[in-house]
N, C-alpha and C positions, 0 to 999 in steps of 0.2 A: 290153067288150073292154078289156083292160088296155094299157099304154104303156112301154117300156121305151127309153131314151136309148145309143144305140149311143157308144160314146167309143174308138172306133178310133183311134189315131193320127191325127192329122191328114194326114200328108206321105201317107199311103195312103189318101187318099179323091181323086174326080176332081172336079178343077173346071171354070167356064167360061174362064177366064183368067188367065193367069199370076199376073196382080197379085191376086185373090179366092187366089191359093193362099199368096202369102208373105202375105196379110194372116192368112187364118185358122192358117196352120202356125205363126208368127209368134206369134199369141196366145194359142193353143189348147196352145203346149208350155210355155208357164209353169202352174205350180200352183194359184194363186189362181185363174185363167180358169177350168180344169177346175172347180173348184167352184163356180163363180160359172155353169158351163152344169149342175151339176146342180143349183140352185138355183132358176136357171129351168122346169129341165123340170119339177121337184116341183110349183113353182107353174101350171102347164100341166098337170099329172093324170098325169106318171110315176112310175111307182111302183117300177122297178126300172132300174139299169146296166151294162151291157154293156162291159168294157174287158178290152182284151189289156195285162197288167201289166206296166211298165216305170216307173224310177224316180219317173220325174215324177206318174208317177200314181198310183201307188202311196201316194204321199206326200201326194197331193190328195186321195183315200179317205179313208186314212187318219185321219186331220184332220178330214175332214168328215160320217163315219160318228160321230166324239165328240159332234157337236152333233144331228146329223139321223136319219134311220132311212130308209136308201132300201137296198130291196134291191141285193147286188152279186151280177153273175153274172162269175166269171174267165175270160177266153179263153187256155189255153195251149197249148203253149210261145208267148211270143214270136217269130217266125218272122222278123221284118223285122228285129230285132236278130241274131237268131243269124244270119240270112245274110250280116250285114254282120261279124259275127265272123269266120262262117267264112270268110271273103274274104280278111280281114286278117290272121285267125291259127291258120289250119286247123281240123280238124275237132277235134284232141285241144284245143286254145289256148280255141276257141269253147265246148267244154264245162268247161272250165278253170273259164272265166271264170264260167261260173254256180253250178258248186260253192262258188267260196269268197267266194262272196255270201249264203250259207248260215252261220248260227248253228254251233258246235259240234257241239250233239247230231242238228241235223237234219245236218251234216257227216256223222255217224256213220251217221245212219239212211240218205242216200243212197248211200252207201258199201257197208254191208249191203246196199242190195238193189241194186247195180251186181254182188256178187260172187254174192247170186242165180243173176241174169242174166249172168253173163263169160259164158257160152258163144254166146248170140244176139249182146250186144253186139259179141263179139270175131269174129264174122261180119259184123258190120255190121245186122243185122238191123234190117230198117224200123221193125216195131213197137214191137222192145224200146228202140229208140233215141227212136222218138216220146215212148213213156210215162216212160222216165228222164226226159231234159229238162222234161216235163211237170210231174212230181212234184217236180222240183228247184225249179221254179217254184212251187209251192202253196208248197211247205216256204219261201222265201226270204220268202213274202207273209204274214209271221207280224203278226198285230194287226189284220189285215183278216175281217173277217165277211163268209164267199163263202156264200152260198147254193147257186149253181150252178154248173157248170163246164163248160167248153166246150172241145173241141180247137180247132185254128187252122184258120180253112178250107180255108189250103195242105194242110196233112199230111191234111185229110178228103178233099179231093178227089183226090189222090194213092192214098191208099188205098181212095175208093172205084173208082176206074180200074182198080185191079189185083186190085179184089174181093178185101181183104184184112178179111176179115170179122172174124176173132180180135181186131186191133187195136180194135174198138169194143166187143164186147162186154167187153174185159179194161179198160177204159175206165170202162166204165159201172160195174164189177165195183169197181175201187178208187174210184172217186172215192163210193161209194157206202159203201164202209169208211171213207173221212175223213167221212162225215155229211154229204155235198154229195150234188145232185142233179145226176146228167149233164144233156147236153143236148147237139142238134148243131148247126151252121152248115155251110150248103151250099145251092149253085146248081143242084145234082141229085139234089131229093128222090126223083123218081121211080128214080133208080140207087138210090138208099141202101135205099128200101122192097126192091127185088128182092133186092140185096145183104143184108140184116139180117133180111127175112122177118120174123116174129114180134118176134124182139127189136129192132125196130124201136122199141116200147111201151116197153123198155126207159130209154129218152129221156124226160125230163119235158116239153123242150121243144125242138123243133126250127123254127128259124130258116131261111125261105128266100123268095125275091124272089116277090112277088105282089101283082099290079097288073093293071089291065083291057087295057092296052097289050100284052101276055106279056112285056114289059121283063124280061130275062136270065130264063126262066121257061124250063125246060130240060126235057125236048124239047118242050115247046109248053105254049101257058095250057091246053087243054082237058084234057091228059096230069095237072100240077100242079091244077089245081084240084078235077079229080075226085080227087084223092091228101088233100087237105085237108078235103075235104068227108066221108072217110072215117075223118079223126082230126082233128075241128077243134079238140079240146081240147088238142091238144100243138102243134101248129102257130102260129106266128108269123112276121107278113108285115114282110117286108122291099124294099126299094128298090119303098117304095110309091107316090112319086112318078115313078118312071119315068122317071129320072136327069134329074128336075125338069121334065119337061115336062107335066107335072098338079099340081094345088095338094094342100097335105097332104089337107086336108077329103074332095077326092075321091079321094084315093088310101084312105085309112082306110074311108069311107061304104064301096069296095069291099070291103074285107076284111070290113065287118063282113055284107054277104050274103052271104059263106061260114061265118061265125059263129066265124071264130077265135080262139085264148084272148088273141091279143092282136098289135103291130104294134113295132114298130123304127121311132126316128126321130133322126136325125143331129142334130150341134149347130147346124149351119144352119139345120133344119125347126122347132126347138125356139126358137132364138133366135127367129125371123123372127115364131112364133105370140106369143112373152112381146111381142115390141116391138107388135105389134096389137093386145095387151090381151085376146085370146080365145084359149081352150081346146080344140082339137079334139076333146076329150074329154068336156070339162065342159061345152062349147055355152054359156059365158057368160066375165064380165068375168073374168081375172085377178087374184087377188088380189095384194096387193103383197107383195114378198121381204123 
């Protein structure tokens, strides 16, 4: 079972206490730190990261994909930045701002395929609005080798509520013409299979909470695990300590009797195993960074 290092924004993870949140938001949103937690997880047995792209981070990848080879999976659009746009400078301002964060020619190519789409966008249309942004976002992450590519789990679970089916398969469909591999995040695999039906398979890898506890395991453990058990090779478990009330070792030991292709681990789970000197994966010493 493989290891892949979640690197969510910090300020969007829950903690126990105030002060555990301005320490890690605090140190987690400088550049160096980011690469100093993928550094750890490498030596802890991950082999791939997980990040919704935004400056800081972008620029800690960046940098650190020159010296290292860890795979990146991208999560987009940014959703915690654009809400915080759109708050500040509406809807047209918050798309604004991500256009002319764009190179020229990807300028042009966002442009062309906004006038595509004027007719959905100039409805407001869910999807077409998801995938713009989206793609605005690949295009801005120029120098970054993504392997895979993730929508944001707001806009998935949004759209799996309203059973807007097109939005993923047309997902799957482009990010598959950039040479990326889709893939999903969400707390409702059991919706997404009814919702997606076949092209469910579609997904290289779909990310969702699984743990012995049903810790956010949606509509129930035995609903989710019979779901996994029937595509273990694309499934990967997430919030497998069960918002920290089981240790990484037994949260993982679970996933792997489901025999999943592999598991999510936060920069907490990752720090906590490099400082004990053991491997959840390796089941030995750490080697040194």
């Amino acid at each position: 079972m493989e290891l892949a290092l979640d690197l969510s924004p910090p300020e969007s993870k829950h903690y126990r206490s105030w002060n555990e949140r301005l320490r890690y938001v605090a140190r987690y949103s400088q550049p160096e730190e980011i690469q100093m937690a993928c550094e750890m997880a490498r030596a802890v047995g991950v082999t791939a990261v997980m990040a919704v792209l935004d400056r800081r981070t972008e620029a800690a990848l960046r940098e650190f994909q020159i010296w290292r080879e860890l795979s990146l999976w991208a999560v987009v659009p940014n959703m915690y930045a654009f809400i915080r746009d759109l708050t500040d400078r509406g809807l047209v301002g918050a798309a604004l701002a991500r256009f002319l964060r764009l190179r020229p020619a990807a300028m042009v190519a966002a442009g062309a395929n906004a006038l595509r789409e004027i007719g959905p966008l100039a409805r407001s249309d869910f999807s077409a609005g998801a995938l713009w942004l989206a793609q605005m976002e690949l295009a801005a992450a120029q120098g970054l080798l993504i392997r895979r590519v993730f929508l944001h789990p707001q806009l998935t679970e949004i759209a799996f509520a309203g059973r807007v089916r097109g939005l993923f398969t047309e997902f799957a469909s482009r990010a598959r013409s950039l040479g990326m591999e889709p893939g999903l995040v969400t707390h409702n695999p059991v919706v997404a299979a009814e919702v997606l039906g076949a092209d469910l398979d579609a997904f290289a890898a779909i990310v969702a909470p699984c743990n012995p506890k049903g810790y956010k395991m949606l509509p129930n453990r035995d609903a989710g695990e019979a779901l996994y058990r029937s595509r273990s090779d694309r499934f990967w478990a997430s919030e497998v300590t069960a918002g920290g009330s089981l240790s990484v070792e037994a949260g993982l030991a679970h996933a792997r009797t489901l025999v999943l292709a592999g598991a999510m681990l936060d920069f907490r789970a990752v720090e906590a195993q490099f400082r004990a000197g053991s491997s959840p994966i390796l089941g030995a010493a750490v080697p040194p960074v």
